[in-house]
N, C-alpha and C positions, 0 to 999 in steps of 0.2 A: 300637670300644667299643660297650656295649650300652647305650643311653639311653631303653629302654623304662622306664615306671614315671612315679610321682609326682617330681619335682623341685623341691624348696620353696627358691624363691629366698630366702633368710632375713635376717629384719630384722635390724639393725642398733640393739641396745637402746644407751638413753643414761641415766646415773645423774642425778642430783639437780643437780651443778653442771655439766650438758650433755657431759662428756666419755663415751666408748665406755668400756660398762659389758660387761666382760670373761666376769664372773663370770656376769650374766644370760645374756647370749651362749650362754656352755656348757649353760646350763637349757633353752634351746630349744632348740638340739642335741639332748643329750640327751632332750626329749622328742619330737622331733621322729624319731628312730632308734627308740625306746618304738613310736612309733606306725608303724612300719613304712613312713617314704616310703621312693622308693629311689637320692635321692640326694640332695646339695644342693649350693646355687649362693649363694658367695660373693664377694659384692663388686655384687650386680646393681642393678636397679630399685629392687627394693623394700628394699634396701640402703640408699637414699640412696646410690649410691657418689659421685655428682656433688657432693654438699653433705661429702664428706668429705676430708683431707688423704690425702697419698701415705703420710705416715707411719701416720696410725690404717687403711688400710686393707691395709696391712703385715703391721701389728700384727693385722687379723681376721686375717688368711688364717693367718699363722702358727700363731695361736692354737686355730684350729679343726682345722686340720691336727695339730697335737698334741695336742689334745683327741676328736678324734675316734676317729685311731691304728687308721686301716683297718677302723673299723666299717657305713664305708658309705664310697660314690663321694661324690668333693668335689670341685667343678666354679669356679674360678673367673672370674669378670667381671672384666674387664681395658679396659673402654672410659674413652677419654681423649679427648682432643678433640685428640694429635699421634700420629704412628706411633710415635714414640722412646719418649713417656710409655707408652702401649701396651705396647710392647716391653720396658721394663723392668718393669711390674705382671706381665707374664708370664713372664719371664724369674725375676724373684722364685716366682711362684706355682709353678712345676717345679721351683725348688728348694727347696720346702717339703713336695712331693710331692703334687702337685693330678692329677687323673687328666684331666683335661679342662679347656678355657677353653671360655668364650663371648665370642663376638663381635660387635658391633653397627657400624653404624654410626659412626663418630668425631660427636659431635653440634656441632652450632655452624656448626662450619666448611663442613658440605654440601658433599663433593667430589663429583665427576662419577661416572656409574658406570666408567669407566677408571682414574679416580683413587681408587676405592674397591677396585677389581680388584687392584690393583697394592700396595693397604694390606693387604688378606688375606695374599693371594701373601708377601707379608714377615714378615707374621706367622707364616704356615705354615713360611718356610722359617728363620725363627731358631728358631724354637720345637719345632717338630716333635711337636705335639703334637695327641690329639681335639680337634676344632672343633666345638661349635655356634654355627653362625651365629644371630642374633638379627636380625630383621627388623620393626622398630616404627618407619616414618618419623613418627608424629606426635607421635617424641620427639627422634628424630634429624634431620629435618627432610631425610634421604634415604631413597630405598628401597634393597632391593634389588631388584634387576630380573631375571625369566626368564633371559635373556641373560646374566647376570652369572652366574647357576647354573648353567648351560651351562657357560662357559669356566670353571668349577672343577672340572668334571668328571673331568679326570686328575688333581686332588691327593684323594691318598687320605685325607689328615687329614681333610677336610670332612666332616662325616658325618653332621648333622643340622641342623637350620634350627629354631628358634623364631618361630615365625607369628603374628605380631600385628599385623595391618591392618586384619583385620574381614572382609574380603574372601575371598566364598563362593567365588568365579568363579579366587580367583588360588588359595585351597586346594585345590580341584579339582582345577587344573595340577601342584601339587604333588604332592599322592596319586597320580595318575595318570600323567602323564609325567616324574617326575624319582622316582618311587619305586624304582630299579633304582640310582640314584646319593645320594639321603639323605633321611635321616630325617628324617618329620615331627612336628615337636612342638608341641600346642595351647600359644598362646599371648595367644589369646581367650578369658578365662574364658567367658564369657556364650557361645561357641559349639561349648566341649566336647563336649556331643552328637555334633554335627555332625561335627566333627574323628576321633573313634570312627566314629562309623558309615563315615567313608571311610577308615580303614586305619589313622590315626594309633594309636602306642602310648605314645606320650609326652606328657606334661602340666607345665610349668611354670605352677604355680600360686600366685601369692602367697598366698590363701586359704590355703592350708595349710598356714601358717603357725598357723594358728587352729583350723583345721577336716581337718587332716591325715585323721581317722578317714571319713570323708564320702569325700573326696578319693580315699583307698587304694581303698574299696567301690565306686568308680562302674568305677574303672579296672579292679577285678576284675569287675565284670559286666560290662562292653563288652568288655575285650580278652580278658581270660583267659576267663570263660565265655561271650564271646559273645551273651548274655543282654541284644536294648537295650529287650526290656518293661521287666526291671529296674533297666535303666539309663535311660530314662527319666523312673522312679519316682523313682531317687534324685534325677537332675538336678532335675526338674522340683521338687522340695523346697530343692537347694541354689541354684536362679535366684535366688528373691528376692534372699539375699545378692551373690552376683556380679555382677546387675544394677546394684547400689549401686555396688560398686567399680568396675566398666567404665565406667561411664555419669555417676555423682556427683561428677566430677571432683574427687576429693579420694581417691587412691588409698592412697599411704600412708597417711596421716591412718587410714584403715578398718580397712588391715592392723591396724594398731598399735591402735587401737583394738579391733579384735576379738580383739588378745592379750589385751587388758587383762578384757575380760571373758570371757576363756579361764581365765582366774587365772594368767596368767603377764603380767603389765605389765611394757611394756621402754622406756616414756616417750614422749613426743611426737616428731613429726617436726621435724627441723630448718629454722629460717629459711630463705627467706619463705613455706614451709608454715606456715599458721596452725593448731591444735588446732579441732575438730569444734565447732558452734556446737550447743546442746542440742537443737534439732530435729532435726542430723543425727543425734546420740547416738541419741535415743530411737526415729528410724525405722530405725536401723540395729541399737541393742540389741533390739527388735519382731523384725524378721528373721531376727537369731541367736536369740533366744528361743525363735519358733516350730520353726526348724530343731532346734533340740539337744532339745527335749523329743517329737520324731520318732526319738531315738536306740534302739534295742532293747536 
């Protein structure tokens, strides 16, 4: 499968009395397709998929998968914290017609890298479906390890990795000695540049959820024209905001915020994420402000 392009892991809107607001859902979609990413990922991070039931997270995939109806790749997140649970969000997501899962880490529990070996390996072989791996131990509380990308090397599902460690030294390794076995996908807002300049063609970006349009242009001057004058014209305009969200420890909380002053509001993040205290609003609405009035 081809996982070049933008990837908008997409939020997870909530209506007025906290339950998954369906209807919003499709508005992001839908403008999220408008603006040309070139896939998206349900059920992920910036999902909340961890703060949501088995059932409402059912209820997304299905719904997007019908709503969407082959207008673009749809990729869903399936991390649980057992293989079984795993196993059946994926088994669901193939039969709703999901072109791809991602996969993380199980978080909580921290297996060993053998015991995480052997969590793929099962996933791959019930499922039989594209893999990106997702690699964030500072949410899973493991990595993955070289070694561990090694020994996947004969399962052909595997086929891209989502990289977010932060880690220049272990990107490197990736570009350069596992580029002949899978795909790199920026998974460091704040080091997108960087991730372009060595090979990557891929970008899972919560941002763009927000700032799709930004998003699309960087990816067409680094990958497609080659161009990283002009791509670090663009970057260097979108840091402020991604620095916020990498670094301002209140990731969702941003996203979701920065729909809201996108004109598409899809309500707060869920419990024990608290709503943006007015200082972060306003150094974070300053941010978007300057960026979107940089627009041509």
């Amino acid at each position: 499968m081809n996982f070049d392009g933008i990837w908008t892991p997409v939020v997870t809107p909530y209506a007025q009395d906290g339950s998954v607001d369906l209807t919003v859902l499709g508005n992001v979609v839908d403008t999220l397709i408008d603006q040309k990413v070139s896939g998206l990922i349900i059920g992920g991070t910036t999902a909340e998929y961890y703060a949501l039931s088995k059932d409402e997270r059912k209820k997304a995939l299905a719904f997007v998968s019908e709503h969407v109806n082959g207008r673009a790749p749809i990729m869903a997140g399936i991390n649980a914290t057992t293989t079984e649970e795993c196993l059946e969000l994926g088994r669901y997501a193939k039969s709703v017609n999901y072109n791809a899962i991602l996969v993380p880490a199980p978080y909580y529990c921290q297996p060993t890298q053998d015991e995480l070996l052997e969590h793929i390996r099962c996933i791959d072989d019930a499922l039989d479906m594209p893999v990106m791996l997702y690699n964030f131990p500072d949410r899973t509380g493991v990595p993955m390890s070289l070694e561990l990308i090694q020994a996947l090397r004969d399962r052909p599902n595997i086929q891209a990795i989502k990289e977010s460690t932060g880690s220049i030294e272990r990107m490197h390794a990736l570009a350069n000695d596992f580029k002949d076995q899978i795909q790199l996908s920026c998974g460091m807002d704040d080091q997108v540049l960087e991730f372009f300049t060595w090979g990557a063609r891929s970008w899972v970006g919560g941002a763009s959820n927000f700032l799709a349009p930004e998003h699309v242009a960087l990816y067409q001057a680094c990958v497609v024209e080659q161009d990283f004058v002009a791509g670090r014209e663009l970057a260097s305009r979108l840091l402020p905001v991604l620095n916020l969200l990498e670094q301002g420890g209140k990731f969702c909380q941003y996203i979701k915020y920065g729909c809201e002053l996108a004109g598409l509001p899809v309500g707060p993040a869920r419990r024990p994420l608290l709503p943006l205290n007015d200082e972060e609003k306003a150094n974070f609405k300053s941010a978007y402000d300057a960026l979107v009035a940089q627009r041509g």
